[in-house]
C-alpha positions as CSV (number, residue, x, y, z in Angstrom):
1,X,232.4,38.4,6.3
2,X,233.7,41.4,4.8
3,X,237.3,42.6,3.6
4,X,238.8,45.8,4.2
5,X,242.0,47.8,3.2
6,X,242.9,50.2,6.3
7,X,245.9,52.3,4.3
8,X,247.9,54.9,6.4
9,X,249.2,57.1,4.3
10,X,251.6,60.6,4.5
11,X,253.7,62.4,2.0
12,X,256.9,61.0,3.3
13,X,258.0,57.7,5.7
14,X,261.4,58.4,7.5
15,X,262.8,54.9,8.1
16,X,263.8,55.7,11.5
17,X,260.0,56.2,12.5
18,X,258.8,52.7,10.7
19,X,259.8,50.1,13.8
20,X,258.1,52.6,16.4
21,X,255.1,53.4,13.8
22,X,254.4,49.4,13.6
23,X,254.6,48.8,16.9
24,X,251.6,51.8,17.7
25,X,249.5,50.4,14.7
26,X,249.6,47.2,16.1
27,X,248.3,48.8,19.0
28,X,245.5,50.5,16.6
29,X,244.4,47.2,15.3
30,X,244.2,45.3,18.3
31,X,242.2,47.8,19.9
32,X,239.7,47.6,16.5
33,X,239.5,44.2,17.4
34,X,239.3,43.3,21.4
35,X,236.0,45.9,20.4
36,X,234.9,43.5,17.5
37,X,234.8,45.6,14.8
38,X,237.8,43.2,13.1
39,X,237.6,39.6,13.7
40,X,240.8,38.7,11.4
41,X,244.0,37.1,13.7
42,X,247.2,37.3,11.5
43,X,248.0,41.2,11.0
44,X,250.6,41.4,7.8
45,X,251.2,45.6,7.4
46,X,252.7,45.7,3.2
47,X,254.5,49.1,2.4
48,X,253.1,50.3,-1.0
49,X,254.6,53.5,-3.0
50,X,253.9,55.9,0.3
51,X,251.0,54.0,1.9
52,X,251.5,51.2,4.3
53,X,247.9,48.4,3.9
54,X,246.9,46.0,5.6
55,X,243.7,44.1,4.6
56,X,241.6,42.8,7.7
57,X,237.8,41.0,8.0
58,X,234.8,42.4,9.5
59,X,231.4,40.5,10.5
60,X,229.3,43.3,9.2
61,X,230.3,46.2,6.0
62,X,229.8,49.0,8.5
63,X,231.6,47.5,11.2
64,X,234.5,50.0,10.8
65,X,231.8,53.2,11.4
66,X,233.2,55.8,13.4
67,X,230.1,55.4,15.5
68,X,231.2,51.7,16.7
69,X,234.8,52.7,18.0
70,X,235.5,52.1,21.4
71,X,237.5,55.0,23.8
72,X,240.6,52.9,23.3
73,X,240.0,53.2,18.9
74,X,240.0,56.8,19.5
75,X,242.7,57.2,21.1
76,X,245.1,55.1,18.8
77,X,243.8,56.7,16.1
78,X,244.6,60.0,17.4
79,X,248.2,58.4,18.1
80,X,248.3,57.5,14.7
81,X,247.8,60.4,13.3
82,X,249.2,62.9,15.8
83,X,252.5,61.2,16.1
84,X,253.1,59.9,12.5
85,X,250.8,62.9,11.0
86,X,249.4,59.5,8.9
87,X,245.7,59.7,7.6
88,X,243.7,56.6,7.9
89,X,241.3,55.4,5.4
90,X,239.4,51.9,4.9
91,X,238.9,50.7,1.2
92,X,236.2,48.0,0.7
93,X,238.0,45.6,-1.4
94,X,235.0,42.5,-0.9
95,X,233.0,39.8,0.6
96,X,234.3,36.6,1.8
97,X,233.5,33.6,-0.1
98,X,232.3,32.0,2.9
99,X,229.4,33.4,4.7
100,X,229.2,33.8,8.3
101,X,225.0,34.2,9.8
102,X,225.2,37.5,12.1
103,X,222.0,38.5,14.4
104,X,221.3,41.6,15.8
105,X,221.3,42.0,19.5
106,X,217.7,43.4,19.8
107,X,215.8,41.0,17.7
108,X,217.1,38.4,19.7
109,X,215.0,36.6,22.1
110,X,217.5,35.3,24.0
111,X,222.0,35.2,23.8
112,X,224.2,32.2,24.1
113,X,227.9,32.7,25.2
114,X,229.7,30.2,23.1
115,X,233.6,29.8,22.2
116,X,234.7,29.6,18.6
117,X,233.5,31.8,15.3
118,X,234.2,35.8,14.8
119,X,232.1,36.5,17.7
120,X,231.7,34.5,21.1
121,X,227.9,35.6,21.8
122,X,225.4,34.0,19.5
123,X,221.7,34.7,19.2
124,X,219.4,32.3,20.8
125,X,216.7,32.5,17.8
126,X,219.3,31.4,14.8
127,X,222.9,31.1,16.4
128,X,223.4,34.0,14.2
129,X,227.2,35.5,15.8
130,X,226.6,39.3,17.4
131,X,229.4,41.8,16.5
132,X,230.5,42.6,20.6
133,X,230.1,46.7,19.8
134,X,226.6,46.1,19.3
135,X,226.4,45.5,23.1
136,X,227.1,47.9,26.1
137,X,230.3,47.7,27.4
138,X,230.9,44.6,30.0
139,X,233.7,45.9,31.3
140,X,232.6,49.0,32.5
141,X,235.6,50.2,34.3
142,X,237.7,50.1,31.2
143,X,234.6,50.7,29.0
144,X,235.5,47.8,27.1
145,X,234.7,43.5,26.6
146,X,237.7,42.4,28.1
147,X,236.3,40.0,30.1
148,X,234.3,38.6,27.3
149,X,237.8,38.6,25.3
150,X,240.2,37.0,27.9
151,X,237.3,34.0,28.4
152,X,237.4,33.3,25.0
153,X,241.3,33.4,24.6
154,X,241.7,31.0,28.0
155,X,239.0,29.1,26.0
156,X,240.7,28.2,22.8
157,X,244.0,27.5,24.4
158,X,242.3,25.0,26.8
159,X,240.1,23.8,23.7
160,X,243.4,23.4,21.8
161,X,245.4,21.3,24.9
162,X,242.7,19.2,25.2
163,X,241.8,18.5,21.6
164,X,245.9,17.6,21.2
165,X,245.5,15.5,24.4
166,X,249.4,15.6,24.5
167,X,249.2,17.0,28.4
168,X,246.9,15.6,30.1
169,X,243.7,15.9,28.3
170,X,241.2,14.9,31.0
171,X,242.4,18.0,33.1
172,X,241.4,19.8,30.4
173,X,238.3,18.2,29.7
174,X,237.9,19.2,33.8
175,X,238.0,23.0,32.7
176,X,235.8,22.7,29.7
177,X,232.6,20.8,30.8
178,X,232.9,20.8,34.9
179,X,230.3,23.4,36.5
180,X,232.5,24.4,39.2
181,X,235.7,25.1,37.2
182,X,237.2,28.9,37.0
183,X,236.7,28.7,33.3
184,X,232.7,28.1,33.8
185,X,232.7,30.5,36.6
186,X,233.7,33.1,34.2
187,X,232.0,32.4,31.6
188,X,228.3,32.4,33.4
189,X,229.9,35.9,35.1
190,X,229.9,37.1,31.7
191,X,226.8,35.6,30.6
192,X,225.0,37.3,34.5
193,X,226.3,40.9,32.9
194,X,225.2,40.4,29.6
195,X,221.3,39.6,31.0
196,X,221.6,42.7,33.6
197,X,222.8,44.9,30.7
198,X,220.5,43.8,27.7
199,X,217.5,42.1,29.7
200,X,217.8,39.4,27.3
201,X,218.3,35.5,29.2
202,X,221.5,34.5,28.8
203,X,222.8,30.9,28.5
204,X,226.6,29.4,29.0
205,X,227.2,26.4,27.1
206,X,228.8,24.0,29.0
207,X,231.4,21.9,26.5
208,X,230.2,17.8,27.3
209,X,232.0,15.3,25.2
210,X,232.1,12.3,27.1
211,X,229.6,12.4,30.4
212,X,226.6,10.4,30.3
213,X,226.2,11.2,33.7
214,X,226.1,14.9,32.7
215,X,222.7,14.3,30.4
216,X,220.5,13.1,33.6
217,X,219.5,16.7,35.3
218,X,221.7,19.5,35.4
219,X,224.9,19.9,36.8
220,X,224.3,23.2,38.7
221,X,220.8,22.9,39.8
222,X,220.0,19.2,39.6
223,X,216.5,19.4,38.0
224,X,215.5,18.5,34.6
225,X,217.2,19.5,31.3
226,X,216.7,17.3,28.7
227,X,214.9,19.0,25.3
228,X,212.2,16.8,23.4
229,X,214.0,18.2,19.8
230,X,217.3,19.9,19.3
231,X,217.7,23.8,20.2
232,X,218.9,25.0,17.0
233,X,220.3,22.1,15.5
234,X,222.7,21.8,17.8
235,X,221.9,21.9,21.9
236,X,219.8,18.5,23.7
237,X,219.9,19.5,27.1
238,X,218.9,23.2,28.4
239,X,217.9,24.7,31.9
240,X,216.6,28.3,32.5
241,X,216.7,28.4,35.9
242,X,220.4,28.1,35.4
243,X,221.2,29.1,32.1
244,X,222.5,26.5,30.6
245,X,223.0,24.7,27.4
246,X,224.7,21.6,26.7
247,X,224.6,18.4,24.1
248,X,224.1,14.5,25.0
249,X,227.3,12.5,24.3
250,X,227.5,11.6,20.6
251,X,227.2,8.1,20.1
């Protein structure tokens, strides 16, 4: 991962305009990251000596390339800077201790949708994590990946309600893992659109914690889905007719 400074800077900052100019570059950086050039959650803006920073994480160094922004980065930055009369600049101040494996979208054989990590769509050759501009837009109404981004939010909040298991965690455990759930049925849309767009296969990996039942054949198709070694380290059980990936029950 890599660490940027975006600075907004202007000869003089009217207290009056701060509140309204915070709220628009929050707008700014959410938009930089529902397109996944920043993959950083907590936004802190600092005011320093006529510049307001505000240091964010990237999966790649050029993630923040004018040539990656989505319609909706444009326009916020021509918000910013028409409204505010602010310039805006991004200073490379490192790399993250802590490495995270990216892919590229067309050397991969095949993707996997998966929850968790800076980027929900993973490579199928090295579970490398593919920045989501790299990918035509999914949402091709709003020329965005807003599908791709409100699966993966409903995912974490269901991941987290379950993994508390303070309201009912088998209901949860139902959205996660069960074929037929609207969670599932979202996630293999997404995964459908990502194979029509790219022409690359695209699994969904179906969360399986405590089914043994689950292991036998596949729950979509019925037919045979056990690997004879692990996919990547990580996945046992696999079908291509329905694009699926799963793991056996750890004993």
């Amino acid at each position: 991962m890599f660490i940027y400074q975006i600075l907004f800077q202007k000869a003089e900052w009217p207290k009056p305009d701060m509140e309204s100019f915070l709220h628009d570059a929050d707008f700014f950086v959410r938009s930089l990251r529902s397109n996944g050039q920043l993959v950083s959650q907590n936004d802190v803006f600092v005011f320093q000596e006529g510049r307001v920073g505000l240091h964010v994480q990237c999966l790649r160094k050029d993630s923040l390339d004018e040539r990656f922004n989505s319609d909706y980065v444009n326009q916020w930055t021509s918000v910013l800077m028409d409204r505010y009369n602010v310039s805006i600049s991004y200073e490379y101040v490192g790399e993250h201790l802590v490495a995270v494996p990216t892919a590229d979208v067309n050397s991969s054989s095949s993707l996997i949708l998966y929850w968790g990590g800076a980027s929900p769509i993973r490579s199928g050759d090295n579970f490398g994590q593919i920045p989501l501009y790299h990918f035509p837009y999914t949402n091709t109404r709003q020329r965005s990946y807003e599908d791709i981004n409100s699966w993966s939010r409903s995912y974490e909040e269901i991941d987290g309600l379950w993994f508390r298991g303070s309201m009912g965690e088998k209901r949860f455990n139902h959205y996660l893992s069960d074929i037929k759930s609207p969670l599932t049925k979202q996630g293999r849309s997404i995964c459908n659109r990502l194979e029509a767009l790219t022409g690359k296969p695209s699994y969904y990996y179906l969360f399986n914690y405590d089914s043994k039942k689950m292991e036998q054949s596949c729950p979509s198709c019925g037919g045979h889905w056990q690997l004879e070694s692990k996919l990547l380290e990580k996945f046992d059980l696999k079908c291509d007719h329905c694009r699926l990936v799963s793991e056996r029950v750890k004993e």
